[in-house]
N, C-alpha and C positions, 0 to 999 in steps of 0.2 A: 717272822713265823715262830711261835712258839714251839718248846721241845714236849714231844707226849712224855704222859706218865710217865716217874721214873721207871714204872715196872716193866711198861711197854719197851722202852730203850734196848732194853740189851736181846730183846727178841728180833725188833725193828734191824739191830744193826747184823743179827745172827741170817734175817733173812736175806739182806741187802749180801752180805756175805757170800752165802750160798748160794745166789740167784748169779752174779758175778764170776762165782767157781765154776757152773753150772756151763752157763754160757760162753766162757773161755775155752772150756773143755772142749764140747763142740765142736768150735771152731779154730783151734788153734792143730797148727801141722806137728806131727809123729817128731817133735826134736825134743833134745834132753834138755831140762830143767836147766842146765849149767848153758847151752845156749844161749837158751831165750831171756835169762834173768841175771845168772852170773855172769854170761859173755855180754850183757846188755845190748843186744842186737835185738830189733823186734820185731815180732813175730804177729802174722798176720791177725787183725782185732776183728770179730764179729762178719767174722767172713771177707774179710778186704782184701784186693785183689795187689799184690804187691807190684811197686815198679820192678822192671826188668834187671837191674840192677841186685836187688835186695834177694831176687829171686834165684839168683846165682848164688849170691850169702848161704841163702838155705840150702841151696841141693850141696854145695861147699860141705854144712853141717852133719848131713846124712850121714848115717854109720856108711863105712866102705863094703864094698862086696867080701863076706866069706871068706873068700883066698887071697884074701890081703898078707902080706908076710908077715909073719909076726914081729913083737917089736919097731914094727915100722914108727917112725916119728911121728904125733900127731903135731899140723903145722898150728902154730900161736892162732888163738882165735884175733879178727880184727877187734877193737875195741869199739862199741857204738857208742858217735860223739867223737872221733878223734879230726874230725872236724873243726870242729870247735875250737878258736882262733882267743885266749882271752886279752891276746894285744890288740886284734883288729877290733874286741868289743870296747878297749876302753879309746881306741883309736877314736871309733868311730862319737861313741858318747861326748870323747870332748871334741870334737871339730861338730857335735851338732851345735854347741850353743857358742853363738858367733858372739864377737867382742861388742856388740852392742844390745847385748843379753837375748836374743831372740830365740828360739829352740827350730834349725833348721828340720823340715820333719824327714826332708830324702838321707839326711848320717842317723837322724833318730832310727828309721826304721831300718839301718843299715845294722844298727845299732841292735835291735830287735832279731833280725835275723839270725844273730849269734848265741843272745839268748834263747832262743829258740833250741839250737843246737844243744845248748848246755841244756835244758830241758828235758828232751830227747834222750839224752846221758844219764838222768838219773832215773831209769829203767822202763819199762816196757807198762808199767799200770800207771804210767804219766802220758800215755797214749791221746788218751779223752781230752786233755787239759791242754797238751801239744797242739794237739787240730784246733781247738779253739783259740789257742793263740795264733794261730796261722791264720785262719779264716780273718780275726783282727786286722793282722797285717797288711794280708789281702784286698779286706773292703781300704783301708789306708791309703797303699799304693793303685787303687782305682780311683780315687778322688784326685790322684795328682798327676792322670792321665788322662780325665776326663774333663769336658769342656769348660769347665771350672777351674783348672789345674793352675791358673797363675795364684789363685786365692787360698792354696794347699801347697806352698811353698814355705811357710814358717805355722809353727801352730799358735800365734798372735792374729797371722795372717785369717788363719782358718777360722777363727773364734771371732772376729769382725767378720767376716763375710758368711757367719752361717745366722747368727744373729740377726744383724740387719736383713738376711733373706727370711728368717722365721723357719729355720732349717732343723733347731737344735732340739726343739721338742719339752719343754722341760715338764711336761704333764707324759705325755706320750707320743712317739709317732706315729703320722698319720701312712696308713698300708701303702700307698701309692709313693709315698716318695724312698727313695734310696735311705740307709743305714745313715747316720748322721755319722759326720768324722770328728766333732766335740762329743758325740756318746761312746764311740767308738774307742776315740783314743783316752777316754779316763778311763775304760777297762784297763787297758793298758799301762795306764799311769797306777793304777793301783797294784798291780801284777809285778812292775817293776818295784815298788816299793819292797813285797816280800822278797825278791831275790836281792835285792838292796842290804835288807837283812838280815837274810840269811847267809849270803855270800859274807857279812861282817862276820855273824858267828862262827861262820868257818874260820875266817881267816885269822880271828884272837882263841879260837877253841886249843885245846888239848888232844892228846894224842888218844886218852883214854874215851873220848865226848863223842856221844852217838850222832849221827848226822839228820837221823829220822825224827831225832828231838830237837836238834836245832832247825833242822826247816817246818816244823811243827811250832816252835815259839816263833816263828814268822809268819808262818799263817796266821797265826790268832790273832794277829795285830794289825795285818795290813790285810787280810781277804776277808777271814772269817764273818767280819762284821757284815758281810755285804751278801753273805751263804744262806743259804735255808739250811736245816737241820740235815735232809738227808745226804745235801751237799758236803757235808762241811762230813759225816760221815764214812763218806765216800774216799773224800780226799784223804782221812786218816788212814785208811787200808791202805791205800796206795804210800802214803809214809814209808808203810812196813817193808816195801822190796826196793827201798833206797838203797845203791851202793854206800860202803861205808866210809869214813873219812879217807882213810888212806886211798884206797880208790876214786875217790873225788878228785885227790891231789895227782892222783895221774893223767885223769881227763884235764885237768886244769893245767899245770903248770909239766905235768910228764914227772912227777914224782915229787914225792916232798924233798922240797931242795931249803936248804937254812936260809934263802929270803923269799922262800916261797908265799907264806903270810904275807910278806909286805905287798908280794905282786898282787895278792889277792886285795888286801886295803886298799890301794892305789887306785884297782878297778873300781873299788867302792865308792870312792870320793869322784869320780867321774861320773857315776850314775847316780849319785848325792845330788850332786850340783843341778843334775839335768831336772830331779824330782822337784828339787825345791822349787825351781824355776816356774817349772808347768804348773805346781799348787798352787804360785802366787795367781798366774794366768786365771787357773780356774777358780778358784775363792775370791778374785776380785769381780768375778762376775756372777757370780753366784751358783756356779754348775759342780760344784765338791758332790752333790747328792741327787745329782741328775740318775732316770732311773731306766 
């Protein structure tokens, strides 16, 4: 898709902008800014009905009644993403790809689910991009429940048997059948490539180095190509309310510790390996540009 005029641009992104401001406003609940964005806790999107859970987070958030003593302690906001496990992600990364090179998919998306988390972490206007990785996930671990499921045991496995069925669509799919799990899972494979690396630019950055610029030179490189203009748009806003390095390094490793980078590298080269793997799967078959 091509980009309109340049003169239309900076109107196009002023609207997109304010239709986004607009809309949040509405529906987002009565809590402070330092909440929803700097507590990176998130906050209901577009009218969403929060789990029960999250729902306690908030009323938690609520200014206290009036006659509160003064002075009283406010207690440590919980950190959103403390979840987030980066030993179990790189755990999982290398126990999927088994000593006979194959990409197991049940540690892949084991693998996935952590990302996700770190996702999640880096704020509340990664909302949109979160649910669609989830949804991903989801159609994934329903192929490997459903009655097909011996053939959704390694993604080798999956790419002969969707194939040979005439599953994978390579013009388009057809309405009636289910989400392909070779279309599926290259979203996927592409999506890991940017935290691939951008998790590297983290982990060789500087203390001074914005984090909204490093995961912005990994966008360009491993999504952008595959974006529409409004997308790709869109996704740059959301940049702007990334936590910053130093707070990355707390979600990740619980504070920047002197071999905190290498933990981060380490992770990197696990989810290296797993990419490379899957590109060769999918470039020897011709599905890199599957659409």
């Amino acid at each position: 898709m091509g980009a309109p005029p340049r003169p239309c641009q900076l109107l196009l992104l002023l609207g997109v902008f304010l239709l986004l401001l607009y809309l949040s406003s509405r529906h987002l609940p009565k809590l402070s800014l330092a909440a929803c964005v700097r507590g990176r806790h998130r906050c209901p999107w577009l009218g969403e009905t929060l789990p029960k859970e999250e729902e306690h987070f908030l009323v938690f958030l609520q200014p206290g009644p009036a006659s509160a003593p003064a002075g009283t302690p406010t207690p440590p906001l919980p950190l959103w993403g403390e979840e987030f496990d980066i030993r179990q992600l790189r755990r999982a990364f290398s126990t999927s790809l088994s000593p006979r090179g194959e990409i197991l998919l049940r540690e892949y998306l084991h693998g996935w689910r952590q990302l996700l988390k770190f996702m999640e972490a880096l704020g509340t206007a990664f909302g949109l991009i979160s649910r669609e990785t989830e949804s991903k996930i989801s159609i994934m671990e329903q192929h490997q429940e459903g009655p097909h499921s011996l053939h959704y045991h390694t993604v080798q496995s999956m790419v002969k048997f969707e194939l040979a069925s005439g599953l994978v669509g390579f013009q388009s799919l057809p309405a009636h059948q289910p989400p392909s799990g070779c279309r599926t899972l290259l979203r996927l494979h592409r999506a890991l490539k940017w935290l691939e690396l951008f998790l590297h630019k983290l982990g060789t950055s500087q203390k001074d180095e914005k984090s909204s610029r490093m995961c912005a030179e990994a966008y360009r490189v491993a999504l952008a190509p595959y974006h529409s203009w409004w997308v790709q748009q869109a996704v740059a806003l959301a940049f702007l309310a990334m936590p910053s390095r130093q707070e990355l390094y707390h979600i990740i490793v619980r504070g920047e510790k002197p071999a905190a980078g290498a933990i981060v590298l380490t992770t990197v080269e696990s989810l290296s390996r797993v990419y490379n793997v899957t590109q060769e799967v999918y470039s020897a078959h011709g599905m890199l540009e599957l659409p």
